[in-house]
N, C-alpha and C positions, 0 to 999 in steps of 0.2 A: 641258287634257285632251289634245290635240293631242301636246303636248312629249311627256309621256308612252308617248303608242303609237308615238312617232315612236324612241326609247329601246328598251323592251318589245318592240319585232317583231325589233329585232336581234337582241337579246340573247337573245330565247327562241330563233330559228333558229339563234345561233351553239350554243345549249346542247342543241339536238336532234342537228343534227349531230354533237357532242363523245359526245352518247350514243350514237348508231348509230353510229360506229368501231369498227372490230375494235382491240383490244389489237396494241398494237406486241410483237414480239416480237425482241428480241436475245440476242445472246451474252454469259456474262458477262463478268466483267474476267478478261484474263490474268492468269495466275500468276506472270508474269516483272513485275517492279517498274522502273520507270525510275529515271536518279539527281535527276530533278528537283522542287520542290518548289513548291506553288504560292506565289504574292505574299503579300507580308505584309497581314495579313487577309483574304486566301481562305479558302472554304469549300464544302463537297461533302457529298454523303449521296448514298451507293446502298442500294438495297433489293434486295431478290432472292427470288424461292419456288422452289424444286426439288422434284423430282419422280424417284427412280428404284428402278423397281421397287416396292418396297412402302415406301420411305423417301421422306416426306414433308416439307417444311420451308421455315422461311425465313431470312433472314439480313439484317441491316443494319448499315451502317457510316458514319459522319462524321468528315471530316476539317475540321481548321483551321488556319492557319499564322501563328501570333501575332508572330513576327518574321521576317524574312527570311531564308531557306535553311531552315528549322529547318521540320516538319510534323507536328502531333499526330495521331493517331488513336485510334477506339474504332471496335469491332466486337463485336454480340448477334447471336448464333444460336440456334434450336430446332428441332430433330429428332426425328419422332416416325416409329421403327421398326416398323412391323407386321406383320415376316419373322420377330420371335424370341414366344418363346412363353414366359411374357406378354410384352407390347408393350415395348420400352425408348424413355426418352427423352431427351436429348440437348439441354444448355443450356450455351451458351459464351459467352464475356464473354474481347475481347482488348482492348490497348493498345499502341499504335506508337508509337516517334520517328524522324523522318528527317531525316538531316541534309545536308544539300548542299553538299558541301568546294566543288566547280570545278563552273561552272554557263558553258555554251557555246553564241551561239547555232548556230552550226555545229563541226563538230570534235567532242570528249572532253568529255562530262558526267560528276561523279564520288562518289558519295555513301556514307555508312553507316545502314543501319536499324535498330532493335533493336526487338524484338516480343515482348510477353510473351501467355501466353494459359490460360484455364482451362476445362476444357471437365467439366460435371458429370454422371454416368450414372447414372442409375435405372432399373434393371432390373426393380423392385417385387418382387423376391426379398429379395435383398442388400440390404446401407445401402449408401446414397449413394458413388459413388467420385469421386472428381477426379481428372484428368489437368491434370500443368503442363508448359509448353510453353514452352521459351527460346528466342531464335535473335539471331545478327547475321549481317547480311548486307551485303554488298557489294554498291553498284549502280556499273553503267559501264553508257553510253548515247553512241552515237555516232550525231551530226545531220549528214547529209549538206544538203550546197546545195540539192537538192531536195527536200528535206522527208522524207527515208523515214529509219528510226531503225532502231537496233539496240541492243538491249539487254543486258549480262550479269551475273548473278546469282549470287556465289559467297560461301557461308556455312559457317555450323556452327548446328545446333538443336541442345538439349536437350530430351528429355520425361522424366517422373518420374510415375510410376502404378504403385500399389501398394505403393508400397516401393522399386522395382525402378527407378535412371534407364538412360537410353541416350542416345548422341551420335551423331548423324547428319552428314555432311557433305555 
């Protein structure tokens, strides 16, 4: 009986404290992408809920890197708008490859990404629309001796809604 309380007093005060913490709060992920990729068998998952204005939502993403230089991704989103009248909602489903040509630990990192993505609107008026979203992109990342990075990011998207596509660069 002893063992037990000796167990139990931790572990309940570690799990009181763990509940009176306020929520951490960060920034998301930037939007700029580096050229590197994680170890072969790495693995990652972010989450995210936003908030602006009357759009609500959350977003999750996992990654994995089944052989060296090479990084898969999947990303679900859901959006529910409460600025349009009736409400629209907002469910996206994307897929990444990344691949890492020159991998540095100081100097010129250098890679290619390709990202598809489908994002579906319900306005509860209208059917259903889909947005498709293409893009490759260019990653360069340069590692100084001191650890600070610099990123650059240069592509081409395509989207395709309605009928109607567009190419952005």
């Amino acid at each position: 009986m002893k063992t037990l309380t000796v167990i139990t007093l931790p572990a309940t005060a570690s799990l009181l404290l763990a509940l009176a913490a306020s929520p951490a709060l960060a920034e998301r992920p930037m939007a700029v992408d580096d050229a590197g990729t994680m170890d072969k068998g790495g693995a990652k998952v972010e989450f995210g809920w936003s908030k602006d204005d009357r759009t609500r939502g959350w977003d999750a993403a996992a990654g994995y890197a089944p052989i060296d230089n090479i990084e898969l991704g999947i990303g679900l989103a859901h959006l529910h708008d409460q600025a349009t009248d009736p409400t629209s909602q907002l469910e996206g489903i994307g897929f990444s490859v990344k691949w890492s040509l020159l991998k540095a630990e100081t100097g010129l990192s250098a890679g290619l990404k390709f990202t598809y993505g489908r994002t579906r609107i319900d306005d509860r008026i209208n059917p259903k629309e889909n947005e498709h979203v293409r893009s490759l992109t260019g990653l360069g990342t340069w590692r100084f001796e001191t650890e600070q990075l610099i990123h650059l990011n240069l592509g081409h998207e395509w989207t395709s809604f309605g009928g109607t596509s567009v190419g952005v660069n």
